[in-house]
N, C-alpha and C positions, 0 to 999 in steps of 0.2 A: 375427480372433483376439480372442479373451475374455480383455480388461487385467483381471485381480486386484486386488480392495479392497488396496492395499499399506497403509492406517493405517485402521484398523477405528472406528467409532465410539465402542465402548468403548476402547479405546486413548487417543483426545480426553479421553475421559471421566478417563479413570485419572488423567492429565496434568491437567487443568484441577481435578478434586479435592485431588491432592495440594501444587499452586499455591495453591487458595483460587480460583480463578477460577471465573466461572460457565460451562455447559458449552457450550460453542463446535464441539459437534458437532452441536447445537441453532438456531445461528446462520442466519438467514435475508436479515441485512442484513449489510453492512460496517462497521457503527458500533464504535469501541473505545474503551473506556471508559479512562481517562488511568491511574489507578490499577494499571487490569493490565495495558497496554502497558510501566508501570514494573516490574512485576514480570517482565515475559518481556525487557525489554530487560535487567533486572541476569541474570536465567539466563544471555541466550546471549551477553551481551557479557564474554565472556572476559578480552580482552584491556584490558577499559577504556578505551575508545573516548569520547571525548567526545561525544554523539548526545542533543542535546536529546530531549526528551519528545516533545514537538510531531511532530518530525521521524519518530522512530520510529513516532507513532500514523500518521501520512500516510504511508508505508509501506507496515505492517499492510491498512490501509483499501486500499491499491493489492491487493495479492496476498488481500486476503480475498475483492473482488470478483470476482475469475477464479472461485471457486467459489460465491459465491453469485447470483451473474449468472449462469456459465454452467458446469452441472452437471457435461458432461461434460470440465471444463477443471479441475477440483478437485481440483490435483495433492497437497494435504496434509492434505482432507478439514478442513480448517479446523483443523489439529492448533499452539495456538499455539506453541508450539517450532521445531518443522518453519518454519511461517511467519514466526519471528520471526529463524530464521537465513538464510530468502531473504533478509531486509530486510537483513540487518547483511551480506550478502554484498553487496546492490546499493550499500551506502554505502559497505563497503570501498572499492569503485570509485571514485566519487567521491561528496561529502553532497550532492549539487545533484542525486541521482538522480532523485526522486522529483520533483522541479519541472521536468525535462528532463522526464517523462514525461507530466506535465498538460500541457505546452506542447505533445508532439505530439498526445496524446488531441486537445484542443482545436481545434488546426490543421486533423485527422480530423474531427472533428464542426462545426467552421465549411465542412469543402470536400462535408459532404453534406448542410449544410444551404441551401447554396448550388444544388447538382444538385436537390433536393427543389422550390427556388423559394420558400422559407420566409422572406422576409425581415424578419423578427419573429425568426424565431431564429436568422438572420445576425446580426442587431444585437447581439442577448444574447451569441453565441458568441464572437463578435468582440470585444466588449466583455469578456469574460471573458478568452480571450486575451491582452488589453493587458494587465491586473493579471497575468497569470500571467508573461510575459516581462518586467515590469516586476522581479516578486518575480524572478527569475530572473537579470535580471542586479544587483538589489541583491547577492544570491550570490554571483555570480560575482565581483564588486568586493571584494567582502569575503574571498574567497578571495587573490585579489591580492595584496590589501592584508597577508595573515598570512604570502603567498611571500617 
C-alpha cells in the first residue's frame, strides 16, 4: 500500500513562515535552535505547562531525529507544530521523558557495541550512560522532593 504525503512540504513551509521560523521542511539534521523551540513551545503549550526551554529543545531533537535519520519514519515531515505537540504529549506523561529515553537509547548502543567487540566505544557508551542515569535520577529526586 502507497502511505500519502499526510503534511506536505509546503504545509512546513506556510507554518514556519508565519512563526518566523526558518523552514524546517529543509531540515537535514536535528539541531533546534533555543529561540524557536520557545516560540513552538508557547503555540502548543496551551495549558501552561511549566517546561523549561532546555527540556522542550531535547525533545524536538528526539522526534526530529526519526525523520531526519530515517526517512521513511518522518511521521510529521518535520512540521514544528505537529512535532512540538508529540513532545508536550511525551511530557504530559511524565518531564523525565526524554532522559528515560537517552538512558534506553544508550543501554541499546552500549549492548551493540559490546556484540560489535568495540571496546573503545564500550567505554564511551558506557561512560555516556553513567551521566545520563546520573541526570536521570537527579530528576527523579527532584520529582520526589515537589510530591
Amino acid at each position: 500500500m502507497q502511505l500519502p504525503q499526510y503534511v506536505t512540504a509546503e504545509e512546513v513551509q506556510r507554518v514556519c513562515g508565519e512563526l518566523g521560523l526558518s523552514d524546517w521542511s529543509r531540515k537535514t539534521d536535528d539541531t533546534v535552535d533555543a529561540d524557536e523551540a520557545g516560540i513552538i513551545l508557547a503555540e502548543v503549550n496551551g495549558e501552561k505547562m511549566t517546561i523549561p526551554v532546555e527540556t522542550f529543545i531535547a525533545g524536538l531533537v528526539v522526534e526530529l531525529e526519526h525523520g531526519t535519520r530515517f526517512a521513511d519514519a518522518n511521521v510529521t515531515n518535520n512540521h514544528p507544530l505537529l512535532t512540538g505537540k508529540i513532545v508536550l504529549a511525551h511530557l504530559k506523561e511524565t518531564m523525565d521523558y526524554y532522559e528515560r529515553i537517552l538512558v534506553a537509547e544508550l543501554e541499546g548502543d552500549l549492548l551493540k557495541a559490546i556484540l560489535a567487540g568495540n571496546p573503545e566505544k564500550v567505554t564511551d557508551k558506557y561512560k555516556k550512560l553513567i551521566d545520563a542515569r546520573q541526570e536521570l535520577d537527579r530528576s527523579v529526586t527532584n520529582s520526589l522532593g515537589k510530591g
